[in-house]
PyMOL CGO cylinders between C-alpha atoms (Angstrom):
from pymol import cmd
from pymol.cgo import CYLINDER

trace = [
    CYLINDER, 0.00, 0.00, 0.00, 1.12, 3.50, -0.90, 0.3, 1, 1, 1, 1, 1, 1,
    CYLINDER, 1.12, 3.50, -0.90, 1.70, 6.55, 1.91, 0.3, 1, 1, 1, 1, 1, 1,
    CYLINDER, 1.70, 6.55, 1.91, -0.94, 8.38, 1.91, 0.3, 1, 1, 1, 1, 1, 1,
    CYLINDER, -0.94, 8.38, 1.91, -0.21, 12.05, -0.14, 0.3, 1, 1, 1, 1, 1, 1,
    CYLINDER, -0.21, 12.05, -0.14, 0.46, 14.88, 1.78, 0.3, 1, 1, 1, 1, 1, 1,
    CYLINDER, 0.46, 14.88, 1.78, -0.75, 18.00, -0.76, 0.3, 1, 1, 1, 1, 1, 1,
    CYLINDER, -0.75, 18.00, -0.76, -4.65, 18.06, -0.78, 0.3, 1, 1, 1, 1, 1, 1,
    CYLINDER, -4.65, 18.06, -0.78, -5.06, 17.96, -4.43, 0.3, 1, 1, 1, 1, 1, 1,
    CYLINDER, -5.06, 17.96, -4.43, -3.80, 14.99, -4.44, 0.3, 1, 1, 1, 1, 1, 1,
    CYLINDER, -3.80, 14.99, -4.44, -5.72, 13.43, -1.72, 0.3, 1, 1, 1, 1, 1, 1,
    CYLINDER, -5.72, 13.43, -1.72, -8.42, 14.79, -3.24, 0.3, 1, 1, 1, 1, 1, 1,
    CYLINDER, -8.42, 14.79, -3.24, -7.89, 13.46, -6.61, 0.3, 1, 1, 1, 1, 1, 1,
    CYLINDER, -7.89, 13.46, -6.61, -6.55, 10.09, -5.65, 0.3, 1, 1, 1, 1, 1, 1,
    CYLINDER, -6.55, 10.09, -5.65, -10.14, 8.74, -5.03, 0.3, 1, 1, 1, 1, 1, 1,
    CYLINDER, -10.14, 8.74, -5.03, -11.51, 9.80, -8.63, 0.3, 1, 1, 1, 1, 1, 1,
    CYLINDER, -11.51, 9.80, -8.63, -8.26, 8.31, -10.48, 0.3, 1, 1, 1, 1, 1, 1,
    CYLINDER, -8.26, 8.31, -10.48, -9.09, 4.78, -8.31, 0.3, 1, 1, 1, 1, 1, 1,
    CYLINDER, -9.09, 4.78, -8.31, -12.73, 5.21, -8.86, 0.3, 1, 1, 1, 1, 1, 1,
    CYLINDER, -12.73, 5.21, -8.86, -12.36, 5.55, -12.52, 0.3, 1, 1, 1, 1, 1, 1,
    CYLINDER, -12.36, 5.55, -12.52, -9.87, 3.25, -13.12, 0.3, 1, 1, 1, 1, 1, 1,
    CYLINDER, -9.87, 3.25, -13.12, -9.01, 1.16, -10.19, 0.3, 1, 1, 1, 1, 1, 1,
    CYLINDER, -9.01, 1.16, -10.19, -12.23, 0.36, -8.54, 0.3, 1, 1, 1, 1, 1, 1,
    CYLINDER, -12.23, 0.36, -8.54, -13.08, -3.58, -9.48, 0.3, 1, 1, 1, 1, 1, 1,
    CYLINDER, -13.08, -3.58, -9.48, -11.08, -6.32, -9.58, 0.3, 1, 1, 1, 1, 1, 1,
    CYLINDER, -11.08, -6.32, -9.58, -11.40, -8.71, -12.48, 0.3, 1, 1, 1, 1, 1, 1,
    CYLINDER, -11.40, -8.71, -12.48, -12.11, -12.03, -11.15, 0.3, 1, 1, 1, 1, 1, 1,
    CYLINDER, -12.11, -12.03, -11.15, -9.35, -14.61, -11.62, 0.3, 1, 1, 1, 1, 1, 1,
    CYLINDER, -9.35, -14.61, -11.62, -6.76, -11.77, -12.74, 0.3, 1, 1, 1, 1, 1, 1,
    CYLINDER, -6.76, -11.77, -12.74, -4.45, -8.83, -10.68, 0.3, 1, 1, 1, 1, 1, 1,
    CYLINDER, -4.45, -8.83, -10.68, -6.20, -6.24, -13.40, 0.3, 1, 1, 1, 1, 1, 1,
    CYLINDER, -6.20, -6.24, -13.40, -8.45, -3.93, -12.07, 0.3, 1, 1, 1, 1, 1, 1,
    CYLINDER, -8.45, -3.93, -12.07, -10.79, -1.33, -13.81, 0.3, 1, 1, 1, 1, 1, 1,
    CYLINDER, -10.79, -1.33, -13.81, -13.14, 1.63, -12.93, 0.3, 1, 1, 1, 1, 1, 1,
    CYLINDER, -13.14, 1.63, -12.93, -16.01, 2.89, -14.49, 0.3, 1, 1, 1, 1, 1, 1,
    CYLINDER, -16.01, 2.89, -14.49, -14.05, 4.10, -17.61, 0.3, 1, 1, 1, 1, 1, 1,
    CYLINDER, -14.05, 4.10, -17.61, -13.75, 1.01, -19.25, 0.3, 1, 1, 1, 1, 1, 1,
    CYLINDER, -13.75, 1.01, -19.25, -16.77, -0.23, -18.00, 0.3, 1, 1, 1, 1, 1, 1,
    CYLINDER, -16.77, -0.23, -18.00, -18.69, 3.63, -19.14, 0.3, 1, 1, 1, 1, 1, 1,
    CYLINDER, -18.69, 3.63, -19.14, -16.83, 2.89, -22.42, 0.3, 1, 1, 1, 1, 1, 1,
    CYLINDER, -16.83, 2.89, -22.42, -18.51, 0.08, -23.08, 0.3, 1, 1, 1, 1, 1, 1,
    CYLINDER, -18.51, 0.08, -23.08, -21.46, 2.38, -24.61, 0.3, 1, 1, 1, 1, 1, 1,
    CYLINDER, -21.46, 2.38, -24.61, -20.31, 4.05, -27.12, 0.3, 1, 1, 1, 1, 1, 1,
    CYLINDER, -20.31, 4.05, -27.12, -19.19, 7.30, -27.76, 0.3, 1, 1, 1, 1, 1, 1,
    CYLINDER, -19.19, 7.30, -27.76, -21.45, 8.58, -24.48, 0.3, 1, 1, 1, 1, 1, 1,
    CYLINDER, -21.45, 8.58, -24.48, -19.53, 6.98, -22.16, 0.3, 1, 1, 1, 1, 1, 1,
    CYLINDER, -19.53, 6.98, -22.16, -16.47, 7.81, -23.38, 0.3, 1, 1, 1, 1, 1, 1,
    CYLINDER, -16.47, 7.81, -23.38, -17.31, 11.34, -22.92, 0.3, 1, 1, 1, 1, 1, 1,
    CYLINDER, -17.31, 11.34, -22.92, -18.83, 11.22, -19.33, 0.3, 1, 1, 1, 1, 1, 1,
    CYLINDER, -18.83, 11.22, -19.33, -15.40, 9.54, -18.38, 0.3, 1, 1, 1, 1, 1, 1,
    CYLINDER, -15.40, 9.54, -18.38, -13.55, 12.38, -20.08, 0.3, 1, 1, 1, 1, 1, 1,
    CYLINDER, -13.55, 12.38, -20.08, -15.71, 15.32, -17.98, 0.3, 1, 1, 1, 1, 1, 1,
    CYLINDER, -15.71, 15.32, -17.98, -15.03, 13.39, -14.81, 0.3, 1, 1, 1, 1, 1, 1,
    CYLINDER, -15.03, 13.39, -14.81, -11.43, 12.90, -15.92, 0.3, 1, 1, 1, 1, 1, 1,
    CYLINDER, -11.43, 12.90, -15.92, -11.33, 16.75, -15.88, 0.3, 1, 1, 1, 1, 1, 1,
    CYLINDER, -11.33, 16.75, -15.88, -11.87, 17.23, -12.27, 0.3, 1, 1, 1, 1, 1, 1,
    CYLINDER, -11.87, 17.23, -12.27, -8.10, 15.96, -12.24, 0.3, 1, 1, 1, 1, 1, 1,
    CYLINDER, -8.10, 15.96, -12.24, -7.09, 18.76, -14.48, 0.3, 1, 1, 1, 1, 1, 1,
    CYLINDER, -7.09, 18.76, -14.48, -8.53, 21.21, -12.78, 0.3, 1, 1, 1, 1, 1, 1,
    CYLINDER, -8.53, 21.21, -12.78, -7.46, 20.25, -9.42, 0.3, 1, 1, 1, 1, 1, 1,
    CYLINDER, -7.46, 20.25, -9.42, -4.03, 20.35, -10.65, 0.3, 1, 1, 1, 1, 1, 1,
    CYLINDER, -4.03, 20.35, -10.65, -4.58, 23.96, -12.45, 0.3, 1, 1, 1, 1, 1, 1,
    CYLINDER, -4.58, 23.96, -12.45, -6.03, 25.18, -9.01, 0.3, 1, 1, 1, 1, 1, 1,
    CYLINDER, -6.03, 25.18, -9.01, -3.03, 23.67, -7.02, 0.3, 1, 1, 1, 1, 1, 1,
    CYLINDER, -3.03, 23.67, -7.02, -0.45, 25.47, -9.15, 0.3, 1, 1, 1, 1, 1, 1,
    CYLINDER, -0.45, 25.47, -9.15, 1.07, 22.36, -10.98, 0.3, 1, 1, 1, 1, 1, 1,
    CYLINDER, 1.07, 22.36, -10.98, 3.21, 22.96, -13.94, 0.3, 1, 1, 1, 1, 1, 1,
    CYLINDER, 3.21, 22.96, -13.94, 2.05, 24.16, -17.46, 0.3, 1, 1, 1, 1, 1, 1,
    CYLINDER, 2.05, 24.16, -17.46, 3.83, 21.21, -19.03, 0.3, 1, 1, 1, 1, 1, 1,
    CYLINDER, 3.83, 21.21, -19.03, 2.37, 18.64, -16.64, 0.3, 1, 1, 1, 1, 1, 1,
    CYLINDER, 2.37, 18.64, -16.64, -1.61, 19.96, -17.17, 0.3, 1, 1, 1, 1, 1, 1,
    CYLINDER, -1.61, 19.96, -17.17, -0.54, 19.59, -21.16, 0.3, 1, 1, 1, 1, 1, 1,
    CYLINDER, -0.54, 19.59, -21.16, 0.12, 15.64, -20.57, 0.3, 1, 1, 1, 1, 1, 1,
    CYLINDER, 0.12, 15.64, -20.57, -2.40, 15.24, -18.49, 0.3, 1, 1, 1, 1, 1, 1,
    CYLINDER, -2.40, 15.24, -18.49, -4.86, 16.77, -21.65, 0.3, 1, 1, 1, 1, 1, 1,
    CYLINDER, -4.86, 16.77, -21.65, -3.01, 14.63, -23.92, 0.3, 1, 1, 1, 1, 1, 1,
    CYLINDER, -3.01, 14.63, -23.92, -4.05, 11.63, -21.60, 0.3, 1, 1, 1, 1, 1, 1,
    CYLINDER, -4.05, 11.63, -21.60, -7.81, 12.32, -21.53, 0.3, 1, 1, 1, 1, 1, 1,
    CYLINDER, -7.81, 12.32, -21.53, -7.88, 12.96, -24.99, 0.3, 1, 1, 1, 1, 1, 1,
    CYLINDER, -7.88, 12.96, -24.99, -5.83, 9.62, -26.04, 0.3, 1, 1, 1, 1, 1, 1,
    CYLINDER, -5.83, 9.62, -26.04, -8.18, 7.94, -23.69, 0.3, 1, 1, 1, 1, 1, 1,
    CYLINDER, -8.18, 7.94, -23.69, -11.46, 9.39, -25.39, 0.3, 1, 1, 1, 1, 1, 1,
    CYLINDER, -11.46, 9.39, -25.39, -10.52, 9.52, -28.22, 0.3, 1, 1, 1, 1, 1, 1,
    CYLINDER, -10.52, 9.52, -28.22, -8.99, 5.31, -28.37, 0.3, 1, 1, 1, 1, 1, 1,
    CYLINDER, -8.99, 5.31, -28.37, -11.25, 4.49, -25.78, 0.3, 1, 1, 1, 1, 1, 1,
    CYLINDER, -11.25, 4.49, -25.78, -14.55, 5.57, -28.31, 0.3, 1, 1, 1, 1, 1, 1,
    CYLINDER, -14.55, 5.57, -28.31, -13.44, 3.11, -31.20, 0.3, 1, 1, 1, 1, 1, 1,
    CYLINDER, -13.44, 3.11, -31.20, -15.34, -0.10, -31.05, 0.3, 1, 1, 1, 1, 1, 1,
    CYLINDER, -15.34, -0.10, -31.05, -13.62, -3.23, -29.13, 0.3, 1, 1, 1, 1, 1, 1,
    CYLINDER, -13.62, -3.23, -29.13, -10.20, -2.00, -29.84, 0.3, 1, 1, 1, 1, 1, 1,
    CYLINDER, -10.20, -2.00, -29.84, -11.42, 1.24, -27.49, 0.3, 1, 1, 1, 1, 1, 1,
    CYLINDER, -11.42, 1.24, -27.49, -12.64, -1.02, -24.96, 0.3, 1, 1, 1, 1, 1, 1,
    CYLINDER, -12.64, -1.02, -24.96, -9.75, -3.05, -24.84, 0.3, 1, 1, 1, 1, 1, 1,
    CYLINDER, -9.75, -3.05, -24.84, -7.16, 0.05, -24.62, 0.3, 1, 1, 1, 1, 1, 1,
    CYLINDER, -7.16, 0.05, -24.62, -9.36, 1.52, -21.78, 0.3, 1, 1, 1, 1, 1, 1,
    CYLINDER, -9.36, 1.52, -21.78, -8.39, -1.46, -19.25, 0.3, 1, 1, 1, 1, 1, 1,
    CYLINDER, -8.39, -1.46, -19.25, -4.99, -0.67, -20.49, 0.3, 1, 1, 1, 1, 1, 1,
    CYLINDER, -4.99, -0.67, -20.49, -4.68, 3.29, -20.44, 0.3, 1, 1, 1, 1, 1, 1,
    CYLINDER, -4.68, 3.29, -20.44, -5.34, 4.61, -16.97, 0.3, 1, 1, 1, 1, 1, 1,
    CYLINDER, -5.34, 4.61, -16.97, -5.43, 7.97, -17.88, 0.3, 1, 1, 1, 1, 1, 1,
    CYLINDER, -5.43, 7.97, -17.88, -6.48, 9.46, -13.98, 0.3, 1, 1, 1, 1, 1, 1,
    CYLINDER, -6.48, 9.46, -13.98, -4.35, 7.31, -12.64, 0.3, 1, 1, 1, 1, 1, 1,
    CYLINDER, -4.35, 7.31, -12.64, -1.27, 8.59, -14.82, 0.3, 1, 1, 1, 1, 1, 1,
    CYLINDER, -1.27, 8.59, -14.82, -2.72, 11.95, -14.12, 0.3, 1, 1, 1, 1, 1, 1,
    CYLINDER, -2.72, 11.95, -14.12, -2.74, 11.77, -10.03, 0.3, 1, 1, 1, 1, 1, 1,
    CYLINDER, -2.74, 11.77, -10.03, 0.84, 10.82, -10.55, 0.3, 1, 1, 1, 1, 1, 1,
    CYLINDER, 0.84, 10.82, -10.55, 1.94, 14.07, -12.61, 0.3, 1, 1, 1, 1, 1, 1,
    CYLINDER, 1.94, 14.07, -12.61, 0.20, 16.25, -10.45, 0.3, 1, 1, 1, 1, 1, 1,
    CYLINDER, 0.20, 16.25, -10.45, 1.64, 14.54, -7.40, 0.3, 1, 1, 1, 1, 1, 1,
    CYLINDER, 1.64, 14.54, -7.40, 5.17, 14.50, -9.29, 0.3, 1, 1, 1, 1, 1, 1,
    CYLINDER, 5.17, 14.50, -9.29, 4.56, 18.10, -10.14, 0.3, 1, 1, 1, 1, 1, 1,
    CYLINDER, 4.56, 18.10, -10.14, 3.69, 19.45, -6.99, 0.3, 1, 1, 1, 1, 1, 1,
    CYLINDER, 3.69, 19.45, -6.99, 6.97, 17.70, -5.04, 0.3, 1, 1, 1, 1, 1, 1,
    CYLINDER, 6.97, 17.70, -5.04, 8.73, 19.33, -7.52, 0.3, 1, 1, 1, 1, 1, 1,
]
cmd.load_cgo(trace, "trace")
């Protein structure tokens, strides 16, 4: 188990970056999902609830000061993730594999120890 983050934005975000892609464990397997891949499933609309939600991360990090270059990636990471994650099976597949929030929570933490 990871410490616990010490900056706020981070706590704060670390529960939406699990919740959207860390929240279930697939049965049989170490790989767990959230509710993008699973929100993904229908397309197009769920790949673009996911991306709103993903955007709280954003602007957590824009409010806590984080790095121009870092909230760049982490726009580059929602939009690969909406944008492969909305093609059919292929998308579905790459969202179990791209965890966008999760790769997001770890720039802003990265950026803000900086």
């Amino acid at each position: 188990m990871e410490p616990e983050p010490t900056h706020p934005a981070v706590r704060r975000t670390k529960r939406v970056a699990w919740l959207l892609d860390e929240a279930i464990r697939i049965p049989g397997t170490n790989r767990r999902v959230g509710l993008d891949p699973i929100l993904g499933l229908l397309p197009f609309v769920g790949d673009f609830v996911t991306a709103f939600f993903s955007l709280y991360i954003v602007v957590e990090a824009i409010i806590a000061g984080a790095k121009k270059r870092t909230i760049v990636r982490m726009l580059v990471n929602i939009g690969l993730d909406t944008v492969l994650g909305s093609l059919p099976i292929v998308g579905d597949l790459f969202d179990v594999y791209w965890k966008a929030n999760v790769k997001n929570r770890k720039l802003l933490e990265e950026s803000l120890a900086s």
